[in-house]
Steps between C-alpha positions, in 0.01 A plus 500: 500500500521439131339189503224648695527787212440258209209312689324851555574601161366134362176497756407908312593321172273177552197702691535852333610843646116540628474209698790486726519722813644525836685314648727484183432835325343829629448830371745790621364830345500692157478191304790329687433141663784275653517091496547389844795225598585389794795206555776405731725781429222781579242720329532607096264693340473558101282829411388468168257680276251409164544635234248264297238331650741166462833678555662564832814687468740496815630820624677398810593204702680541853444338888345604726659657877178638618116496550405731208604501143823841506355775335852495333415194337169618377640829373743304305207254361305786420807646283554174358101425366564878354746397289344146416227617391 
């Protein structure tokens, strides 16, 4: 999951935030997107938000059990941009 972490994160840094969309990143709501892995041991997702227009802070990293992101999760992202920003 990590490595598939750094080659998201290296793919946004090479293309730019603008250019690179599903099936790696998505947007989740209220300024909150997630970068989408997939690997052997499951589903991870990493919601992060911008607080520049080349800065992507992340709020939240955790795997994934079901078919939809926990509203936990994004509760807890939401909280976390707060503060960040």
């Amino acid at each position: 999951m990590r490595a598939k972490f750094v080659w998201i994160a290296e793919l946004i840094e090479a293309k730019g935030l603008p250019n690179v969309r599903e099936p790696y990143v998505k947007p989740l709501e209220r300024g909150l997107w997630e970068i989408r892995m997939k690997g052997r041991d499951g589903i991870a997702r990493a919601i992060y938000v911008t607080a520049r227009s080349e800065r992507v802070i992340v709020v939240r990293v955790f795997r994934k059990k079901s078919q939809r992101t926990p509203r936990s999760e994004i509760r807890l992202a939401l909280e976390r941009a707060a503060e960040a920003k």
